[in-house]
N, C-alpha and C positions, 0 to 999 in steps of 0.2 A: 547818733552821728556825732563826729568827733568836730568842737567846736574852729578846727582847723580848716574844713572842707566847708562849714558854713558860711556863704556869702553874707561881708559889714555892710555892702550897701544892697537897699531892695528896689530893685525892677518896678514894683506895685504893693498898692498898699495890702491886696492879696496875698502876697508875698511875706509880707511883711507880718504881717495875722497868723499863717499859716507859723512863721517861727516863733512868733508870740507864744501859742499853743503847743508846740514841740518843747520849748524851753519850759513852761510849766509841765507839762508831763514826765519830759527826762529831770528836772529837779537842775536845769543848768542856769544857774544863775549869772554864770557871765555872757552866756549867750542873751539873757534877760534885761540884762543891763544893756547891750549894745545896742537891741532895736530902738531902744528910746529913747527918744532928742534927750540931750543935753542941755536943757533948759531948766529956770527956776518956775515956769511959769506950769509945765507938766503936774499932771494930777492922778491920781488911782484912787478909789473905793471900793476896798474886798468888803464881802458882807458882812453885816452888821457893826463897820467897824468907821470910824471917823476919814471925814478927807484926808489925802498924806497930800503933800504941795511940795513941787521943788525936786529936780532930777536925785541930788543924792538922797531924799527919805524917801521917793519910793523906789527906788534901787536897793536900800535899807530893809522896806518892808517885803520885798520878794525874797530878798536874802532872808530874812525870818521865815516865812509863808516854808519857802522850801528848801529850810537846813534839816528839814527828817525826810527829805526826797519826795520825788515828781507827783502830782496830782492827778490821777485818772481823771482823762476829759475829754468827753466828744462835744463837737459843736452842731446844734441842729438850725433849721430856721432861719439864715442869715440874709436879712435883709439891708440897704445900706443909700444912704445919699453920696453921689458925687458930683464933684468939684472938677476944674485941673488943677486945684493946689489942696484939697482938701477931701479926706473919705471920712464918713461917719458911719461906721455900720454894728446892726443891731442884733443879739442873735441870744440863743439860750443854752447855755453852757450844761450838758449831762454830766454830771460828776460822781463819782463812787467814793462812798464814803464808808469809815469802818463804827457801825452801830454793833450796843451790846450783842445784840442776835447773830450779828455777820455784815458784811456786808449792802450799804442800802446805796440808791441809785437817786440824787439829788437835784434839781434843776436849778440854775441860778440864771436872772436876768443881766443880760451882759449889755454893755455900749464900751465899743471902741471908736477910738478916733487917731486918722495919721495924716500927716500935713508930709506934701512934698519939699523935700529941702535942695540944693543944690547937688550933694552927696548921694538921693535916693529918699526913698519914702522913711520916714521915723513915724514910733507910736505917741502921741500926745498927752493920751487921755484913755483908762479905763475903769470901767466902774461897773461893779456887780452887785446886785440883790437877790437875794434868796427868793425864789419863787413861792406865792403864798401857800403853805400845805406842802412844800418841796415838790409839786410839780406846776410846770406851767402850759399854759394852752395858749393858742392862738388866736385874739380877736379881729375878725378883719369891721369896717366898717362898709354897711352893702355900697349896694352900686347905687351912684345918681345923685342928687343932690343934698348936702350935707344937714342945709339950713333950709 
């Protein structure tokens, strides 16, 4: 989708996720750029890699991530806190990777976060860790009393 027809401002932080996730797949980096507040205070953690802080480095490092183009990625799992000014949501990123053999199929632990601004929902915050063994499961904790 041509970065023309995609709406700057987002309806929901839904919305706003879902272009998160288009933009890495197509390898659109100014669509990548737009979702995300322009703030110094913004953060990202791709895995295994150091905090980036501050809107222009990690608009920097998605421009790195994806100048050899888009990243195969389904999203499963997506669980999420909300706010009215705040969504935190949790989820496990599938990802296709190119291994010696061919092809391998990777899961990464994801957390997003987007604050509503005046203008519409922006991304604040994401951060991903490789899932132990490259795949992950889900633990719930039972029912009833914690403690």
């Amino acid at each position: 989708m041509s970065r023309l027809v995609k709406p700057m401002l987002f309806a929901s932080p839904e919305e706003c996720e879902r272009a998160f996730y288009e933009a890495m797949e197509h390898g659109d980096v100014e669509s990548m750029g737009d979702l995300w507040l322009q703030d110094d205070d913004v953060c990202c953690t791709h895995p295994g890699a150091p905090r980036i802080v501050g809107y222009n480095a990690v608009r920097s490092s998605w421009a790195s991530m994806l100048a050899s183009g888009g990243v195969p990625v389904h999203v499963l799992g997506r669980r999420s806190f909300e706010s009215p000014t705040l969504v935190v949501s949790n989820l496990i990123e599938e990802i296709v990777v190119q291994h010696g053999a061919g092809p391998q199929v990777v899961h990464v632990l994801a957390s997003n976060a987007f604050v509503k601004t005046p203008g519409g929902w922006k991304m604040v915050m994401h951060v991903g860790v490789a899932a132990p063994h490259g795949q992950a499961i889900d633990v719930e904790a039972p029912a009833g009393t914690v403690h």
